[in-house]
OpenMM code with the backbone's topology and positions (N, CA, C; nanometers):
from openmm import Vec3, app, unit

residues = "UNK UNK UNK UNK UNK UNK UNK UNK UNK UNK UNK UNK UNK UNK UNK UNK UNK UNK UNK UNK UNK UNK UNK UNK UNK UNK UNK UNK UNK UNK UNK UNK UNK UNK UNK UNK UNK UNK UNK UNK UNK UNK UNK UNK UNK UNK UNK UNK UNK UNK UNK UNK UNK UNK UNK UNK UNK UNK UNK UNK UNK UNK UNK UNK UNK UNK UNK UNK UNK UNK UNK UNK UNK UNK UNK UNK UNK UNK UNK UNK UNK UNK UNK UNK UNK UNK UNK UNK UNK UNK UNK UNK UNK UNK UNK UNK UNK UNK UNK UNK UNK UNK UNK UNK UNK UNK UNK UNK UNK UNK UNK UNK UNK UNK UNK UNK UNK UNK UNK UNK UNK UNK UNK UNK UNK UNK UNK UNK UNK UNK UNK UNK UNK UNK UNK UNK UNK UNK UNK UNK UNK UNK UNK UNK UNK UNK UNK UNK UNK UNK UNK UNK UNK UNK UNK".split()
positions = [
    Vec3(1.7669, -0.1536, -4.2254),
    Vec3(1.6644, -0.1224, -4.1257),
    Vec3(1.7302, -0.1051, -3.9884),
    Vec3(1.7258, -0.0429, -3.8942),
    Vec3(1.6978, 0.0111, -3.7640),
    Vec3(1.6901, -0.0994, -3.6849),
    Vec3(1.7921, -0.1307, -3.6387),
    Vec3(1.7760, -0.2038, -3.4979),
    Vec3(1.6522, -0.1989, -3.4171),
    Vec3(1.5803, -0.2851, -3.3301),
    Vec3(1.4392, -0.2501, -3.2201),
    Vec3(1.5355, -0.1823, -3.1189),
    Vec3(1.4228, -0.1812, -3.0388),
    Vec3(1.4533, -0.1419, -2.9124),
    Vec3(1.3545, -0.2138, -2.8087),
    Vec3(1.3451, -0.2787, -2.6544),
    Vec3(1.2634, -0.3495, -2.6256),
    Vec3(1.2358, -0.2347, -2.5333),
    Vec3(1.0759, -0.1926, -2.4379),
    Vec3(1.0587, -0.1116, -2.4224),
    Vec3(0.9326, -0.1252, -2.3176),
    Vec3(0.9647, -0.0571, -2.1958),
    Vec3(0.8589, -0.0980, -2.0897),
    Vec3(0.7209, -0.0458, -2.1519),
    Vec3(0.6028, -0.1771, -2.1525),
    Vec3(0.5080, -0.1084, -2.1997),
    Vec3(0.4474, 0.0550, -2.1528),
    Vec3(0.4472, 0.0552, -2.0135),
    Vec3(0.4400, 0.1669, -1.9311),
    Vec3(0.4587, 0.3060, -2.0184),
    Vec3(0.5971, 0.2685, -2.0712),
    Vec3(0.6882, 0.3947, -2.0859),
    Vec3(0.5324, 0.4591, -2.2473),
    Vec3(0.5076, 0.3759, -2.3104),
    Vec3(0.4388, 0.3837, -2.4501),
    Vec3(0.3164, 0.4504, -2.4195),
    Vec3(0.2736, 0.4542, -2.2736),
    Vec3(0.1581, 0.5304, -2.2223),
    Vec3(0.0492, 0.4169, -2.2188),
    Vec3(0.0405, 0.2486, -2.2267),
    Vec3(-0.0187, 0.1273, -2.1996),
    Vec3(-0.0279, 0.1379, -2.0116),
    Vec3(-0.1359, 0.1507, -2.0128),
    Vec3(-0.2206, 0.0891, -1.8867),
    Vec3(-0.1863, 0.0355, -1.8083),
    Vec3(-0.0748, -0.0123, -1.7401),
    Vec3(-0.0944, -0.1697, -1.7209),
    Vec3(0.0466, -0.2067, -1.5980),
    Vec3(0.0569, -0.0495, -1.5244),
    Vec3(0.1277, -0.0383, -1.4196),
    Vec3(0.0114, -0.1156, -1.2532),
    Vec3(0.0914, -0.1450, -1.1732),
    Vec3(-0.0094, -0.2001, -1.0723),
    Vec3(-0.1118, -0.0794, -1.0193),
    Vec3(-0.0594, 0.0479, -1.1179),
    Vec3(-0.2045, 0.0998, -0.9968),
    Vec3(-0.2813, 0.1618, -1.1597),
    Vec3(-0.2830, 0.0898, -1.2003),
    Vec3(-0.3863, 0.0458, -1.3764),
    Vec3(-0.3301, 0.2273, -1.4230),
    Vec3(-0.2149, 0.2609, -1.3693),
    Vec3(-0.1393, 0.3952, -1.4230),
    Vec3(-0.0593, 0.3676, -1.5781),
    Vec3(0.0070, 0.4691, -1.6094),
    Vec3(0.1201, 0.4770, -1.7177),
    Vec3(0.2259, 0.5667, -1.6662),
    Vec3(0.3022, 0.5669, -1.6943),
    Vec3(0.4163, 0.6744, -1.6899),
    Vec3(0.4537, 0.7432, -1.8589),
    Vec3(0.4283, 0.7895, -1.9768),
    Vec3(0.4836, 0.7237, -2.0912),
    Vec3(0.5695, 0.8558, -2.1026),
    Vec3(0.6673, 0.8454, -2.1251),
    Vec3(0.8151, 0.9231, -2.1987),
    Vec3(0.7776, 0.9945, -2.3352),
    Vec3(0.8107, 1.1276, -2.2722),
    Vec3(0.7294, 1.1972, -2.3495),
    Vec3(0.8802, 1.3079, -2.4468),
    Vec3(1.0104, 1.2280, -2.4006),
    Vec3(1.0843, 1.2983, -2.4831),
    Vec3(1.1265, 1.2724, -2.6086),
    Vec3(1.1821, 1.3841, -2.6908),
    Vec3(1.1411, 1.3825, -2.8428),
    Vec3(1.2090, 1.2767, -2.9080),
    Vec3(1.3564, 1.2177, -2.8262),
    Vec3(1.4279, 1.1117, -2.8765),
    Vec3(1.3372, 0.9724, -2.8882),
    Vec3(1.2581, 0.9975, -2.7764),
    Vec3(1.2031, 0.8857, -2.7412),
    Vec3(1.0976, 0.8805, -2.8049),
    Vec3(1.0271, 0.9315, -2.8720),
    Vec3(0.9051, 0.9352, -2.9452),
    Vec3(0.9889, 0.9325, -3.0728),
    Vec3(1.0322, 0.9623, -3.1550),
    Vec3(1.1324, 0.9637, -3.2566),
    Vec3(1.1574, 0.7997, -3.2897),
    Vec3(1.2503, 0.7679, -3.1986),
    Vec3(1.2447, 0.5819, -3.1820),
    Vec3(1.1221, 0.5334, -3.2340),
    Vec3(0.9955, 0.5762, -3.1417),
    Vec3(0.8613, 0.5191, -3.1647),
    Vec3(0.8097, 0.5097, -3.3293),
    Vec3(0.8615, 0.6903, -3.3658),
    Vec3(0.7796, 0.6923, -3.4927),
    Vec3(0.8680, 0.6117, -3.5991),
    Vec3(0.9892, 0.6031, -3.5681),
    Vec3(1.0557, 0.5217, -3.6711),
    Vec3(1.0175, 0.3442, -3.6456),
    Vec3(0.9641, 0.3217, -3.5795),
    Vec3(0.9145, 0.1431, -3.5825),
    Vec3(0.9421, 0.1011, -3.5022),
    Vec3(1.0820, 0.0849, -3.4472),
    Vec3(1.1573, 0.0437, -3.3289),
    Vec3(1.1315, 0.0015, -3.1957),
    Vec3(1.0193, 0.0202, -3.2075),
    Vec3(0.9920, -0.0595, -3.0272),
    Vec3(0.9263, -0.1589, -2.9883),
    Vec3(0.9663, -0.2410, -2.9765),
    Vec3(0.8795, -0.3642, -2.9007),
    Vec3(0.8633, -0.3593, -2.7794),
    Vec3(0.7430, -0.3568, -2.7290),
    Vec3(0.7254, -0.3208, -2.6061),
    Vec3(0.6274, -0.5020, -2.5243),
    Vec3(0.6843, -0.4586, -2.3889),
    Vec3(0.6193, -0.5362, -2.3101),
    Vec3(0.6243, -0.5231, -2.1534),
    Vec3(0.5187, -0.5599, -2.0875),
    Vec3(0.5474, -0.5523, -1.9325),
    Vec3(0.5348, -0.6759, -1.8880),
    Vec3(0.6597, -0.7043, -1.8482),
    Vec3(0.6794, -0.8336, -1.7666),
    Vec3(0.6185, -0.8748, -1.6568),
    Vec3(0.5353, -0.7692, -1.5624),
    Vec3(0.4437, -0.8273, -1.4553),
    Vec3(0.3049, -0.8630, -1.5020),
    Vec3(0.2602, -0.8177, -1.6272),
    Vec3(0.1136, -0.8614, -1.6778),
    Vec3(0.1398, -0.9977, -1.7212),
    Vec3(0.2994, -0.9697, -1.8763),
    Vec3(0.3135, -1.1056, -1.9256),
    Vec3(0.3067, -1.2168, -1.8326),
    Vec3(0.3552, -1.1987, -1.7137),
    Vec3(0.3885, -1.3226, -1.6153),
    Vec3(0.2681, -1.3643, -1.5114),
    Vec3(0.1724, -1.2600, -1.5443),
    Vec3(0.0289, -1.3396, -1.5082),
    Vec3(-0.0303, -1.2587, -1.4021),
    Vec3(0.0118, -1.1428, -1.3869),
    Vec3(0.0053, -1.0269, -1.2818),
    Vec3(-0.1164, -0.9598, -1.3498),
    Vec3(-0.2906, -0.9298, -1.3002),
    Vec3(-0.3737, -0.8431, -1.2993),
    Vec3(-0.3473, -0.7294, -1.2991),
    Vec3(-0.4189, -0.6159, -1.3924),
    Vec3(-0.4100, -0.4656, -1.3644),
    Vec3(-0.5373, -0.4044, -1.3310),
    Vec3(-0.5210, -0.3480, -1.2093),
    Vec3(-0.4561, -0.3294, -1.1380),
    Vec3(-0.3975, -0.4128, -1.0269),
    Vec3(-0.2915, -0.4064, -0.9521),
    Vec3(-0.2504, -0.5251, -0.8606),
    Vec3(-0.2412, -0.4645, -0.7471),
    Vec3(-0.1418, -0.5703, -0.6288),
    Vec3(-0.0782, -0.4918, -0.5370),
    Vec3(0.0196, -0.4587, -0.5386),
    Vec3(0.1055, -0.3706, -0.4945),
    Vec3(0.2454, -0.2899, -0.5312),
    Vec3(0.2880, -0.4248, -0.4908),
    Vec3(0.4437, -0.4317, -0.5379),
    Vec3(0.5348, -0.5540, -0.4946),
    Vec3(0.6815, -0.4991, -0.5132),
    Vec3(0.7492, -0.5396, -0.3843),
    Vec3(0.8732, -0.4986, -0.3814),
    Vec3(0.9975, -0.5879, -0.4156),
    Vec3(1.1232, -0.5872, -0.3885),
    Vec3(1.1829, -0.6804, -0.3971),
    Vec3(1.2396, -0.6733, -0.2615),
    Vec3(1.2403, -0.8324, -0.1965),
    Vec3(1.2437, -0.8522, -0.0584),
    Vec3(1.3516, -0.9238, -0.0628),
    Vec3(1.5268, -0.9331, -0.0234),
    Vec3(1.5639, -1.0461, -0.0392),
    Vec3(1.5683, -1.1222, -0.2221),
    Vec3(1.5633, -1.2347, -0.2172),
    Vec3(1.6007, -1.2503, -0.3322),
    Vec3(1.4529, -1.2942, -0.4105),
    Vec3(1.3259, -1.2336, -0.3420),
    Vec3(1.2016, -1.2583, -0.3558),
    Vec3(1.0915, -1.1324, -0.4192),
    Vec3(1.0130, -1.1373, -0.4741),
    Vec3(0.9273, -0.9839, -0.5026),
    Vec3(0.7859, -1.0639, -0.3810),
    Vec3(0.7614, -0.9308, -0.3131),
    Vec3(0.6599, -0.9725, -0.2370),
    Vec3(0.5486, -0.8319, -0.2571),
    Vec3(0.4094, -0.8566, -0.2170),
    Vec3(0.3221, -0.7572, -0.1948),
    Vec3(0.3450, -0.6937, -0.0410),
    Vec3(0.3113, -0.6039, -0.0737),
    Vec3(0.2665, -0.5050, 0.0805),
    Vec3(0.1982, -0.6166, 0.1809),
    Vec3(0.1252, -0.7000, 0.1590),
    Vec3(0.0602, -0.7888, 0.2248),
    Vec3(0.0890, -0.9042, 0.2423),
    Vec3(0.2619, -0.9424, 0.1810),
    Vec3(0.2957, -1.0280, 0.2152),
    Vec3(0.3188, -1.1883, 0.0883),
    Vec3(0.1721, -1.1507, 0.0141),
    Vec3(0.2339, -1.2079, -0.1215),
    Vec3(0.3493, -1.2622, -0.1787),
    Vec3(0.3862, -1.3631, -0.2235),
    Vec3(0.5259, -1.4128, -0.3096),
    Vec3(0.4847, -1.3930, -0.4793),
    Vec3(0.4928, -1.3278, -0.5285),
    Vec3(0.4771, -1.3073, -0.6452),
    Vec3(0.5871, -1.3064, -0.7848),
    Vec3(0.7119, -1.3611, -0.7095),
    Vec3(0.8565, -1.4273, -0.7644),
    Vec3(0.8217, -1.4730, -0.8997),
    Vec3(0.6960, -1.6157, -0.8593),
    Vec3(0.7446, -1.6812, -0.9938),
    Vec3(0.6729, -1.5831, -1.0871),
    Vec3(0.5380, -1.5064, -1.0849),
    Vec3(0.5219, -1.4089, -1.2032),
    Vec3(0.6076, -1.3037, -1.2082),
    Vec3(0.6941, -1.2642, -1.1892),
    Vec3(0.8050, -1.1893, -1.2121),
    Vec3(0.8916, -1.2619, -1.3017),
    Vec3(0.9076, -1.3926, -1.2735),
    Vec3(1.0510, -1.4536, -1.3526),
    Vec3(0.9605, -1.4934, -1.4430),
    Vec3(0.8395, -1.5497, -1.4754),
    Vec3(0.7725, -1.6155, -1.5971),
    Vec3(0.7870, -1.4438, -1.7097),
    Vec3(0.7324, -1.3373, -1.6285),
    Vec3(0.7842, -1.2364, -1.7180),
    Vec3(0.9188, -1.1883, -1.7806),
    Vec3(1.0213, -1.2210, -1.6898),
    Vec3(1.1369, -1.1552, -1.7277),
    Vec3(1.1457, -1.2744, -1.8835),
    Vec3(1.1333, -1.4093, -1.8490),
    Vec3(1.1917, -1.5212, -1.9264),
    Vec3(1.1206, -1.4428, -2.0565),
    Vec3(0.9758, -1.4135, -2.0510),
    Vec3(0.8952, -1.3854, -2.1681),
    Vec3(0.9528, -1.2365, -2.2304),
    Vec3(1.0255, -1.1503, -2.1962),
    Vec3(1.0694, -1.0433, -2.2447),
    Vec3(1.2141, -1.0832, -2.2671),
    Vec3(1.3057, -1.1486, -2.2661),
    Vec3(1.4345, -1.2319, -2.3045),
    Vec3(1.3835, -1.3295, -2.4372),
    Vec3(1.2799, -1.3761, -2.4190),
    Vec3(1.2872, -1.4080, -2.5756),
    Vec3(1.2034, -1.3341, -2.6445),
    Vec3(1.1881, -1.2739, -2.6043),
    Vec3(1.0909, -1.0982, -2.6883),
    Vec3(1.2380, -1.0407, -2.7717),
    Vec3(1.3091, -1.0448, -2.6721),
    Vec3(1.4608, -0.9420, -2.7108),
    Vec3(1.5034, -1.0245, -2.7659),
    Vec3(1.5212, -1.1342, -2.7665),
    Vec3(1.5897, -1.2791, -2.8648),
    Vec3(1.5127, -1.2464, -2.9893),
    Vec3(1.4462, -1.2532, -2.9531),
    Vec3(1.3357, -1.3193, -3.1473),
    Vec3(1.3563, -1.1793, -3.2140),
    Vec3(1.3512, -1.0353, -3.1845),
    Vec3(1.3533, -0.8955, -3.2096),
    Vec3(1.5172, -0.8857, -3.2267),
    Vec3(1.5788, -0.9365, -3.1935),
    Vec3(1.7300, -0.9292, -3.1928),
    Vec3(1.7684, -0.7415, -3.1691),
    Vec3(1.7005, -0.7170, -3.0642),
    Vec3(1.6955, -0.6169, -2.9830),
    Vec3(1.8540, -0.5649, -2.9886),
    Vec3(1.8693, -0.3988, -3.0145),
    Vec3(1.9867, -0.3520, -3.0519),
    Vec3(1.9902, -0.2891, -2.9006),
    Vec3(1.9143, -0.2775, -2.7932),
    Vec3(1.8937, -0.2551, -2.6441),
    Vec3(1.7585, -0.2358, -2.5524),
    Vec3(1.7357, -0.2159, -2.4536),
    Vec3(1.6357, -0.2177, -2.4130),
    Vec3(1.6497, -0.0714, -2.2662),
    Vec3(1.5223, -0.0141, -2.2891),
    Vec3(1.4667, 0.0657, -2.2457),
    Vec3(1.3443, 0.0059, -2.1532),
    Vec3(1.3689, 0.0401, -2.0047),
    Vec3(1.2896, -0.0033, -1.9211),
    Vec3(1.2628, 0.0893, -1.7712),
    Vec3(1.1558, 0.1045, -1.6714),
    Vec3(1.1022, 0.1708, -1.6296),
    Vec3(1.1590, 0.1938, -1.5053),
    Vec3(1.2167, 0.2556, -1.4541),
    Vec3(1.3224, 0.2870, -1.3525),
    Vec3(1.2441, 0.2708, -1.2534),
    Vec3(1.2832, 0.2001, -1.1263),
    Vec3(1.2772, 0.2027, -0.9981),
    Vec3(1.1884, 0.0457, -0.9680),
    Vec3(1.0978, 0.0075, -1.0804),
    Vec3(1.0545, -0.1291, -1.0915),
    Vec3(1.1238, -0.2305, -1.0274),
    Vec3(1.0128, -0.3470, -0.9306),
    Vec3(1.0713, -0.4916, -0.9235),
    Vec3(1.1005, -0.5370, -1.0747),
    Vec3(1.0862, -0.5394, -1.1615),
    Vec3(1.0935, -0.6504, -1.2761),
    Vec3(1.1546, -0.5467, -1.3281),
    Vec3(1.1788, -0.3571, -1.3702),
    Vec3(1.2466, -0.3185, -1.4722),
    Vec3(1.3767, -0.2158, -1.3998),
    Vec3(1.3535, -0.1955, -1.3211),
    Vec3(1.4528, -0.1077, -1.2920),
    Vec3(1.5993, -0.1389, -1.2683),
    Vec3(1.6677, -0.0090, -1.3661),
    Vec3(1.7864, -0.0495, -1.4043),
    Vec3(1.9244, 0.0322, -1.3222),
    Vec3(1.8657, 0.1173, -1.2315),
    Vec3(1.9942, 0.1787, -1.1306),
    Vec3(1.9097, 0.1570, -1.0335),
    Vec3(1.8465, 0.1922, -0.9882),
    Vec3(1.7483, 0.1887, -0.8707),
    Vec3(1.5915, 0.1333, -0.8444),
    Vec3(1.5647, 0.0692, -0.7085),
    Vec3(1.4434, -0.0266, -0.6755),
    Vec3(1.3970, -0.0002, -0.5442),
    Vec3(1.2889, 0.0026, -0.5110),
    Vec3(1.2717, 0.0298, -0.4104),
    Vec3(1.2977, -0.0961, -0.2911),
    Vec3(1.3089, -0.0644, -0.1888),
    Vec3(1.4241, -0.1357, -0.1264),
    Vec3(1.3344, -0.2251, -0.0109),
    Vec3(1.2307, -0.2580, -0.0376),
    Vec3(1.1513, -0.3633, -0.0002),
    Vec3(1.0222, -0.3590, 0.1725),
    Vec3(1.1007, -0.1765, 0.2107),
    Vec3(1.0185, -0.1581, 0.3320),
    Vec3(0.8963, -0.1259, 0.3044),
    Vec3(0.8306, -0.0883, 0.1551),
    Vec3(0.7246, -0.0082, 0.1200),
    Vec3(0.6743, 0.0941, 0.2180),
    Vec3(0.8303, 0.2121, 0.1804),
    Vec3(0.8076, 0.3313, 0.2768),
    Vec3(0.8540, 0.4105, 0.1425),
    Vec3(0.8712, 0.3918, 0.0650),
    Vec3(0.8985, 0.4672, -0.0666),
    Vec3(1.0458, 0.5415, -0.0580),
    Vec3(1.1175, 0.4290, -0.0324),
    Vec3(1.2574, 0.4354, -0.0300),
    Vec3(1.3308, 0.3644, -0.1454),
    Vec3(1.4423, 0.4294, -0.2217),
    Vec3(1.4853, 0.3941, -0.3291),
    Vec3(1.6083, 0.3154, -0.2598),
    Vec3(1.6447, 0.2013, -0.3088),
    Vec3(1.8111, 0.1753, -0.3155),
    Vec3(1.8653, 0.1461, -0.4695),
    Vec3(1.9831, 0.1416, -0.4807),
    Vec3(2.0899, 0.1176, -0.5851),
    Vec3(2.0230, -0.0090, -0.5981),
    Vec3(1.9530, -0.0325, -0.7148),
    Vec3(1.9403, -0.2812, -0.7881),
    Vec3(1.9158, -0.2037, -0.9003),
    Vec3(1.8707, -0.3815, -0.9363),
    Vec3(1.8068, -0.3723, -1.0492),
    Vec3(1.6921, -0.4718, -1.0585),
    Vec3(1.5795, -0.4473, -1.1009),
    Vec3(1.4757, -0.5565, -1.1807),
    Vec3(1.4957, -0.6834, -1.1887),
    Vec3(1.3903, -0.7572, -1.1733),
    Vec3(1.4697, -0.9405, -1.2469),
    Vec3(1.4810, -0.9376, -1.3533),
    Vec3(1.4020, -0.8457, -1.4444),
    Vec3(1.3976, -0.8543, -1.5831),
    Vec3(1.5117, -0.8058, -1.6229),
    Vec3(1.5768, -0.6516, -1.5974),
    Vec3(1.6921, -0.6564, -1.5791),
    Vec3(1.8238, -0.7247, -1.6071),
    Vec3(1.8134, -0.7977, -1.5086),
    Vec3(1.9229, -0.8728, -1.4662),
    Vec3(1.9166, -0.9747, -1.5343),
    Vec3(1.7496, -1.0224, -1.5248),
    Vec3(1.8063, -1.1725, -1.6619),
    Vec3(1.8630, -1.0796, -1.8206),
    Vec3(1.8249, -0.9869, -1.8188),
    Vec3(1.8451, -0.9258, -1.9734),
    Vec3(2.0067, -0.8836, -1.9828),
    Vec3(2.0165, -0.8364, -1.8724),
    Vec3(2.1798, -0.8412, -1.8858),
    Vec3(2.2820, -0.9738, -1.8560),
    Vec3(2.2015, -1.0648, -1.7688),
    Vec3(2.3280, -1.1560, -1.7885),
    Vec3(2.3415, -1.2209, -1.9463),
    Vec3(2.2237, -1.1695, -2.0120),
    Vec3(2.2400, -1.2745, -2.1442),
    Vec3(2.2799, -1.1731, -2.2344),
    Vec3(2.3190, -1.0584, -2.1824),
    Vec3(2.4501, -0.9720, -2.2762),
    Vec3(2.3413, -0.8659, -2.3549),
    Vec3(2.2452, -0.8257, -2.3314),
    Vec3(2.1460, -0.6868, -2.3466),
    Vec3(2.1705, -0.5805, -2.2818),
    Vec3(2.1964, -0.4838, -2.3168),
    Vec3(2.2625, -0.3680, -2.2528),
    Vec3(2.0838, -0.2943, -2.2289),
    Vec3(2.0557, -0.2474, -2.1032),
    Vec3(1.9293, -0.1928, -2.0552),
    Vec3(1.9584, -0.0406, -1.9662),
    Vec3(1.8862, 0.0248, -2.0015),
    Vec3(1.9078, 0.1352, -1.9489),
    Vec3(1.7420, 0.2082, -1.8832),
    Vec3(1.7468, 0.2736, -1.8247),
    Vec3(1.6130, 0.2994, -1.7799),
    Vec3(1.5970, 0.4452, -1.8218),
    Vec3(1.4615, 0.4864, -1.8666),
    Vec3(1.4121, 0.6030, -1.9241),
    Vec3(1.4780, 0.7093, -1.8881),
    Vec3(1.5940, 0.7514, -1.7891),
    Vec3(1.6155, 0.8624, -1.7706),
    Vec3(1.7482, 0.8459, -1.7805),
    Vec3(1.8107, 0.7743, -1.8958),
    Vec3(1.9307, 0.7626, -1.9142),
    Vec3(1.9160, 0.8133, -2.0864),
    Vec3(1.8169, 0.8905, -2.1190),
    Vec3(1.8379, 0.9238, -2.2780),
    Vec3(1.9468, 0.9249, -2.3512),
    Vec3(2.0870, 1.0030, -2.2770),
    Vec3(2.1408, 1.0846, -2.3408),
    Vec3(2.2505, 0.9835, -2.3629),
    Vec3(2.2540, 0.8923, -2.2647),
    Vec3(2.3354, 0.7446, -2.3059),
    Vec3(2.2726, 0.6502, -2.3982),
    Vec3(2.1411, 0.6225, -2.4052),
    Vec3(2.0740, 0.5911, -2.5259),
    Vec3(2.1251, 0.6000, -2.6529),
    Vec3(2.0810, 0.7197, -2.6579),
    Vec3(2.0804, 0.8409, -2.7712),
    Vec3(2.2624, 0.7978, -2.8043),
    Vec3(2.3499, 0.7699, -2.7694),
    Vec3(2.4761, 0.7531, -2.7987),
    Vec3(2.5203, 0.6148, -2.8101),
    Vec3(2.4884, 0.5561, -2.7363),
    Vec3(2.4384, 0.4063, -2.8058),
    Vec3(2.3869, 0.3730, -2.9443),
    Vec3(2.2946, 0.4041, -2.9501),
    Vec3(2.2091, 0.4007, -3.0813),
    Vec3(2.3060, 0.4336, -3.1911),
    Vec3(2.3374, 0.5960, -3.1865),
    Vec3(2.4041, 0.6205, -3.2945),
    Vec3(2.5203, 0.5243, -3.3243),
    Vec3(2.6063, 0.4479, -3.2137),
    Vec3(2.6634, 0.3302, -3.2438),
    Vec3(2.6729, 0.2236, -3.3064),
    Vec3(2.5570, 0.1855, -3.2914),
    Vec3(2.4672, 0.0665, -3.3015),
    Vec3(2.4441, 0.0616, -3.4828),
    Vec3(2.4078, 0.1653, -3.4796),
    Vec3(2.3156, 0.2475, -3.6264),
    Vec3(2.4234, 0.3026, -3.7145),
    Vec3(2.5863, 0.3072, -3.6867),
    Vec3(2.6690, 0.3452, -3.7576),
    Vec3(2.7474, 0.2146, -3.7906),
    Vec3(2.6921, 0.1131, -3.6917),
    Vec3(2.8232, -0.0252, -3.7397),
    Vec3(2.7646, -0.1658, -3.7701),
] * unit.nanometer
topology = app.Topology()
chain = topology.addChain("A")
for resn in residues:
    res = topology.addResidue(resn, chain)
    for name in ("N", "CA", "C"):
        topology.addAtom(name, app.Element.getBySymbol(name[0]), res)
């Protein structure tokens, strides 16, 4: 059997972005994954106790805050913890997550002025997923995916 894959709910076309949006990935690799079983999906700002719809939240410092000032940290980390043992128990062959996100983004985040400015981070979810040795890539890294996998799936 096929390694999982762990997978921003977002990306699956689930509800449940702060502005009660989806983004879902609509390329053929990526639906392919889907139809073969492979995805466990979850969003770490609902799991961690975050309403949909919410207020946007950035990462401030070593903090996620709302536009209004909000600390919304610890539901960020109660999520990341809950998608680390999502990827534990799934024994997740990698994870696929929603680029530019406080909790998923894996090259770039928005950089905490909420002026819709990107910088170079990453997610908490992220970052807890990689320090515990999960290789994460964000939806617009297919083609490194896609070469991964076949790795993964050949050894």
């Amino acid at each position: 059997m096929k390694r999982k894959i762990l997978v921003s709910a977002c990306l699956l076309g689930h509800k449940v972005r702060y502005d009660n949006g989806d983004v879902p990935c609509l390329d053929q690799r990526f639906l392919k994954w889907y139809e073969e079983g492979r995805m466990v999906h979850i969003c770490p700002e609902v799991t961690g106790g975050l309403p949909t719809p919410r207020p946007d939240a950035q990462l401030v410092g070593d903090r996620v805050m709302t536009g209004a000032g909000a600390d919304v940290t610890k539901e960020f980390d109660i999520g990341a913890q809950a998608a680390l043992k999502l990827a534990q128990h799934h024994d997740v062959a990698l994870v696929i997550l929603k680029q530019d996100s406080p909790s998923c983004g894996t090259l770039f985040v928005y950089d905490g002025t909420f002026t819709d400015t990107k910088t170079e981070g990453e997610g908490r979810t992220t970052a807890l997923l990689r320090r515990h040795g999960f290789k994460v890539f964000g939806e617009d890294q297919l083609d490194e995916i896609e070469r991964e996998l076949a790795l993964i799936d050949a050894g």
